[in-house]
Structures are given as C-alpha cells and as structure tokens.
N, C-alpha and C positions, 0 to 999 in steps of 0.2 A: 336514619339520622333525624328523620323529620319528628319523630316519637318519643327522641332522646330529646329534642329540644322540648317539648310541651312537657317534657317529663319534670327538666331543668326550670320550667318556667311555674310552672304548678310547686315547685318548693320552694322557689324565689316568694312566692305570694302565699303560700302553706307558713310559711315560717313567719314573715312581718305581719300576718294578722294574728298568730299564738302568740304575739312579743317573742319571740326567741329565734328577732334574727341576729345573725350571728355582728359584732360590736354592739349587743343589748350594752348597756349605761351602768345596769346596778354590778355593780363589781367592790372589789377593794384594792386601795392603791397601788399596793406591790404584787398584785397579780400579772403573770409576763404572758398576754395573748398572742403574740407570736409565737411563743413555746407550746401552746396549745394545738396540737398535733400530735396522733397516734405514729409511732416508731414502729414499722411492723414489720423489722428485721428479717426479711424473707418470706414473710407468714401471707399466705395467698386468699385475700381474703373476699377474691370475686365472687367465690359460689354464695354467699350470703348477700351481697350486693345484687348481684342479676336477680335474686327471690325480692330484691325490696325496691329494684325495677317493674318486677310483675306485679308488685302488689297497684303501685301506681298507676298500672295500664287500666285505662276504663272497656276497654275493648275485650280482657280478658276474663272467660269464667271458670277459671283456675283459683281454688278456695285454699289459699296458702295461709301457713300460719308460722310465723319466725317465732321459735323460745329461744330465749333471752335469759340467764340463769348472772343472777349479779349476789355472788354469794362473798360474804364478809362479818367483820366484828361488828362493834357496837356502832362504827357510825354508818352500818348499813341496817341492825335492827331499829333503829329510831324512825327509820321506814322514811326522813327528808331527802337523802340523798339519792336515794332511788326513784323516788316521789318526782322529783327533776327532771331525772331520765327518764324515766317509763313515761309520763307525760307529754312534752313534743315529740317522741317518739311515735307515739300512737295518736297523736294527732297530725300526723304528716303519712302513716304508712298505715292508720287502719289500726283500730281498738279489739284486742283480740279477749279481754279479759281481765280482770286483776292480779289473776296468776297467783302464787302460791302465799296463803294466810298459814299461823303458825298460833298454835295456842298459849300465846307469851305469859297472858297476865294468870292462867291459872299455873303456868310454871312459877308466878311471882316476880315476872320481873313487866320490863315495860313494854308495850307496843304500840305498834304505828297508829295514828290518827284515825286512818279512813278507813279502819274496821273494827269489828270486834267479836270473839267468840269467848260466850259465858256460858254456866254450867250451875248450875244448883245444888250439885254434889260435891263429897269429896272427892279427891283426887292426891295419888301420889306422882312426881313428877322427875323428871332428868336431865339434864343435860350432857351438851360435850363438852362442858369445860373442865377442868381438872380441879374437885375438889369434894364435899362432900356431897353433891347429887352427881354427881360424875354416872354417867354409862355408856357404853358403848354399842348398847341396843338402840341406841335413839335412830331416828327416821332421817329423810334427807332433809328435814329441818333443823337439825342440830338437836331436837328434841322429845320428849316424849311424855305422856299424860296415859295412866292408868287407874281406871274406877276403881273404887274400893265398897262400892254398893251393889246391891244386884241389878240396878237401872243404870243406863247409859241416856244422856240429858242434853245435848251439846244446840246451842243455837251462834246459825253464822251470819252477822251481820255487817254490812258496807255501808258508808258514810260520805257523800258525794263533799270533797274540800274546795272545789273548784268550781263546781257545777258543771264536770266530766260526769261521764256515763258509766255507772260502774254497778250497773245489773247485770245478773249474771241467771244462767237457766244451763248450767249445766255444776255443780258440785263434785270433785275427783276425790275420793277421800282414802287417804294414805294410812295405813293402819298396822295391824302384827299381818305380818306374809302366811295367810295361812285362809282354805278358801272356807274355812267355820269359824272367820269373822261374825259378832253378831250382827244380826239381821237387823238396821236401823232405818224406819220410814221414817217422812215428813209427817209432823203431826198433822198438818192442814196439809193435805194431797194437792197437788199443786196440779192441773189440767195436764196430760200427755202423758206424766210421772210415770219412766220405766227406771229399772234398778238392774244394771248388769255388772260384773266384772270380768275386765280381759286378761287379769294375770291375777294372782293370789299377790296380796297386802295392796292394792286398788278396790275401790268400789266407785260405780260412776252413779248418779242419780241425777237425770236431765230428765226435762219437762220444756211443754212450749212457751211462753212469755218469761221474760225476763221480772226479774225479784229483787229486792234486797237485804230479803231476811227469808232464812230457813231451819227450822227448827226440827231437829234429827230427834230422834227417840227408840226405846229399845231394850232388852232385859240383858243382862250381863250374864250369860248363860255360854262362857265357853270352855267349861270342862274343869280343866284343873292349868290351863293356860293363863296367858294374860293376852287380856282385850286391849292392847295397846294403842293409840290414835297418837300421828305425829304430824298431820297436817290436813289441808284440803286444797287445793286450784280452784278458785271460779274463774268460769270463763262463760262466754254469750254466745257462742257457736258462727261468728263471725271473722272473714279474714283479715292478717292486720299481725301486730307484735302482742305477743302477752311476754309481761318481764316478771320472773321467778323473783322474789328478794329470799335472800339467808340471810340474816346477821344474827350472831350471838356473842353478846358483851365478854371482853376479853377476849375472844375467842385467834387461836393463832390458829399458822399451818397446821402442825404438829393437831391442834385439839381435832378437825376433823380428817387427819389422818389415823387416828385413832378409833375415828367411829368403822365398826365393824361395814366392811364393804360398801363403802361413802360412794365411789365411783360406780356403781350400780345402782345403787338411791339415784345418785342424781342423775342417770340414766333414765328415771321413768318420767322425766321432766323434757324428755326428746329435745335437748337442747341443740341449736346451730349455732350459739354464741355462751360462751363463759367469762364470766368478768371476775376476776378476783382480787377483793381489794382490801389488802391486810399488811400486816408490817408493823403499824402502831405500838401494839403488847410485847412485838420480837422486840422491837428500840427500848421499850422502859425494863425487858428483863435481861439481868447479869448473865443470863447462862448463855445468851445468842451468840453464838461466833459466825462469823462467812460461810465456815464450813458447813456447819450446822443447819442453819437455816437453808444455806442450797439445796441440802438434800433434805430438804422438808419439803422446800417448795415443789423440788421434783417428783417424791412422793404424792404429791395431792395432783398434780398435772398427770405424773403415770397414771394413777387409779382412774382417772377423769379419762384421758383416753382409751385405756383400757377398752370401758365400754361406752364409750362416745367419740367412735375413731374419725368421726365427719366435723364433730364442733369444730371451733376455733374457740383460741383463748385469746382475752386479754388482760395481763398484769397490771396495775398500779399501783405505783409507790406512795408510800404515805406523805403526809403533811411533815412540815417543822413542828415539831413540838418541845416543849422543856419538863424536868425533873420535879418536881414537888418533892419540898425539903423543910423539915420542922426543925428549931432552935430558940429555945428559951419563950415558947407556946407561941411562940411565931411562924407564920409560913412566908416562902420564898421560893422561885423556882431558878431555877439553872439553867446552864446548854445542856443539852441532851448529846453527847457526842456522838452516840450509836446511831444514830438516824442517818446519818451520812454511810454508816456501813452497811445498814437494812437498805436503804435505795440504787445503794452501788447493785448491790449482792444481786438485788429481782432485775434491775435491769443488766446485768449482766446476762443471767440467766436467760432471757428472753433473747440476747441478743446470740447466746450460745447452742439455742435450741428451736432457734428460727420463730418465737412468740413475738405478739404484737405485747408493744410497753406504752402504757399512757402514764408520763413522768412527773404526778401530779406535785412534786416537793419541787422540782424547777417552776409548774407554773403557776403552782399557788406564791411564787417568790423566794425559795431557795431558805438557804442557811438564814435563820434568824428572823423569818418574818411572819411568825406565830404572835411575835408581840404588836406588829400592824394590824393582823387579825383581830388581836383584843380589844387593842385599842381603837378599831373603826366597828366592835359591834358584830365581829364575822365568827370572831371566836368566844367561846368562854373563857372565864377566868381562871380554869383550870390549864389552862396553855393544852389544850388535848382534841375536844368534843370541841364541832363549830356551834353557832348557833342555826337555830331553824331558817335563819335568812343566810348563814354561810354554808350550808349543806346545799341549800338551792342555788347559789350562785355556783358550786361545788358539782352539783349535778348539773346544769346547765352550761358550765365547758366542756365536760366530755359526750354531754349534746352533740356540742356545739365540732370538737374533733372529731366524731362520727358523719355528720353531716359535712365536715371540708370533704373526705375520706369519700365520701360516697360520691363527690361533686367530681369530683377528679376521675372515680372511676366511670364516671358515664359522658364526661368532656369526649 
C-alpha cells in the first residue's frame, strides 16, 4: 500500500512539472473534459498497468520495456499527435526510445519533425494506399523504398524539438524477410558496433554511447531479388515506453488490411498496447456502409491478434469534420453526415468485442464543432487536419485518459 502511494505521489509531481497535469489550460472551447475517459468495455487492461507500476518502482531491477504501437492515417503521419503522446508518457514511465522512423520523404510525401532519413540515390517507392504506388509488399510501415543502384546509402537522423532525449545506440532495421539482406555498416564505426539478426527481414546494429546520426552503407548485391527497406526503431537500450507511430495519409482499415500479412509485421514491434486511430477517409468516402467498415475494422483487429494474442487494443473515433464542395470556383464546406455512422460503427465494435474505445468526436465537442476548432486556431481550414497546436492539445487528452485509467487502477 505504502509503495502505491509514493507511486501516486511521484505522478502527482511527474506530471505538474512536464505541464501535463491533467485540467492543463490550452485547450479549445468546446472540448468536453469530463468525456475524456477510455471506455474499456470489458477489456482488462491490468497486465499493461502492473508493467507501468514496475517501471516506477525505484527498488526494482527489472529492465521492462512497454511497445506502444499508435498506428493511423494522416493525422498520425504528421508525427504531432503522437509527439503528445509518446512525450509525457515517457517522461513519467521512462524513455525507452523513439521507436519506429519510416522513410516518408524519399516515398515523397511528408514527415515528422524530429527526424529525418536521407539518401543520395535513387529509389523507387510504395505504399499502402490504393492507387498508383499501391503494394502490398510494403513493411509494417505501410511502406516501402527500393534502390535502383548498386550502393545502398541511407543516413538516420533525430532532431531533439523539446530538448527530450532522443539518442539512440541501438538501430532495428526492417527490410525484404530474407537472411541475404545486404550487408550495411556504419560508415564511422561507432565504439562496441556489433551487427546481428534474430529473425530474417531484422537487422539490429547496437554500439555503446548514444548518437543521433547514423550513416548506413553498402553494395546492392542481392541476386536477382529486391533489397527492400521499410523502416528502422531507435531505441537507447533503456527501461521506460518507446511508442511505434504508423501513419499513412489517406490511409483506411481496408488499406492496411491489404498489406500482405500486416498482423505479423506488426508483430515484430512486440507490442503490449495497440492504438488505432482512423475513420477520417471511411467518413469522406461514398462507398463506407456500417456493414462494411465493421468488417474491416475486424479484419485489422483479427490479424493483429492473430499474432499479438497478449496486446490490448484501443480504438478512436475520429473528429467532426465537413465535405469540401466547389461551385462556380468557389469553395464551401458542408455537414459531413457520415461521421456520426463512422463513430457509431467503431464504437460499437469495441463495445461488441470487449475493446477499449477512446470517443475522441464526443470530446473533442461532438456534431459540429470542427468549426470551433477553425475558428479558435485548433483546426485547419480544411475542416479535416488540426493544426500542430490542436494535434497536441489532441494528443495530450488521451495522455491525459491514460493517466486517469492508470490512477484508478493503483487507488
């Protein structure tokens, strides 16, 4: 008892000195913080809790590490809304990493802030979203990067936005599943530098001191294959949360249930926690019925357990959003009607198959208050995408319901 309390007391004071204790100020007006609670419809979600009691025990020398897998569309690849989460998060329970980078900008599209991986070559590239880079070989990043030279060139760099800690001495590199991946060192050998892998399409490359910058290299020498690369983890070989991010723009259920065996990818991410947070794309496209997306949703949750029979999931609903409508070279937007049948649907689901639901369209403000959001700054003008300050008030409520959730379970 006496352990729980210094436990409760150590987050009481963890939390007010990161700012993110819970009634923080920045907010937007129609957000409802009493609704701000996880719904975990049966879903038992101690065994994750007691691991993030131990993390906090100073008496323990148990080197635990919670993954954290928060996979999503576009307003999870803008890498804010995760940025939020993964942040008090690991500054309360122990920085395990930054967890999984994704080669976005040589796919051509955008990515997060607080990294970057460049490449001096060309490259051809894929995705999972449905159209013409479309494949379904892509990695558990929704993505995938193939040289088209006979050198392999890749350097991974981190970007501290906070003045967090975000060095890393260990490199996981996700690649084609096959154990005559090419052979890629650090160009500067970095002190300790060993290079193993424990499953084929892994490669680990740890050293002793923490970095934040590594520069791979290497001859494109694999036969008549392809040398695929679909991602990397850093992490610092310390206990504590590292949080996965996926996001891929547009991206629905359906796109990565289409990726060939998604629920095994994201299996080598040893997840204890699954966040999925999508809906958005289902709302603006005609073809979403109830039916439909239920069994989409269930699809991506079967695969996911499948081979991750110990995670927990949790579901969230999308925001309020409106229709963008052109007439007479004018734009206008609309009610989105479907959005109330997208957050019915997952929270149904969740409630039908005992998953935890965080109902982020009741507490960002329910029916109609995408236009509060524009209009105080939180959202764009697109009635869709928040901005970099509503993705962080965005990620700092469902903080914020994890920490109630966790408080209750150690009262």
């Amino acid at each position: 008892m006496k352990k729980r309390l210094h436990i409760f007391i150590a987050i009481l004071l963890c939390a007010i000195c990161s700012g993110h204790a819970i009634g923080a100020t920045d907010s937007i007006s129609c957000v409802n913080h009493e609704a701000d609670t996880i719904t975990f419809n049966g879903a038992d979600w101690s065994p994750i809790f007691n691991r993030m009691v131990s993390l906090l025990d100073t008496t323990s020398k148990q080197h635990d590490i919670i993954s954290i897998v928060h996979l999503g569309d576009s307003h999870v690849q803008a890498g804010f809304f995760s940025e939020a989460l993964r942040l008090p998060l690991q500054n309360l329970w122990g920085n395990a990493g930054r967890g999984l980078i994704a080669p976005l900008r040589i796919c051509k599209t955008n990515e997060p802030a607080d990294y970057r991986i460049t490449s001096p070559d060309s490259w051809q590239h894929h995705r999972c979203i449905i159209g013409k880079k479309f494949s379904n070989e892509v990695g558990v990043s929704g993505i995938a990067i193939t040289p088209v030279t006979d050198q392999i060139d890749l350097t991974f760099e981190t970007m501290s936005r906070y003045g967090e800690e975000i060095g890393f001495n260990t490199l996981r590199l996700f690649h084609t599943p096959s154990d005559k991946f090419p052979q890629l060192l650090p160009a500067d050998t970095p002190e300790g530098l060993n290079t193993f892998s424990i499953r084929p399409g892994e490669t680990y490359f740890t050293w002793n001191d923490t970095i934040h910058h590594m520069h791979l290299q290497g001859a494109n020498s694999y036969e008549n294959q392809h040398a695929i690369i679909f991602g990397a983890s850093l992490e610092n070989g310390q206990k504590g949360i590292i949080l996965h991010a996926i996001g891929n723009n547009s991206a629905t259920y359906e796109c990565y249930n289409r990726v060939s065996n998604y629920g095994e990818k994201l299996a080598m991410l040893e997840p204890q926690l699954v966040i999925i947070s999508m809906g958005t794309n289902e709302s603006v496209s005609a073809l979403t019925t109830e039916a439909l997306l239920y069994e989409q949703i269930d699809a991506l949750v079967t695969s996911i357990r499948n081979k991750s029979p110990e995670a927990l999931i949790l579901l969230t609903t999308p925001a309020d959003n409106k229709l963008r409508k052109r007439r007479k070279r004018k734009t206008y937007y609309t009610e989105n009607k479907k959005i109330t049948t997208v957050v019915e649907t997952i929270k149904n689901y969740g409630r039908e198959n005992n998953i935890a639901v965080w109902d982020w369209f009741t507490i960002g403000g329910g029916k109609g208050s995408c236009e509060t959001w524009v209009k105080e700054k939180g959202m764009k003008k697109d009635h869709i995408h928040y901005t970099q300050e509503g993705y962080a008030i965005q990620g700092n409520l469902l903080y914020q319901s994890i920490l109630k959730a966790y408080e209750q379970h150690i009262r």
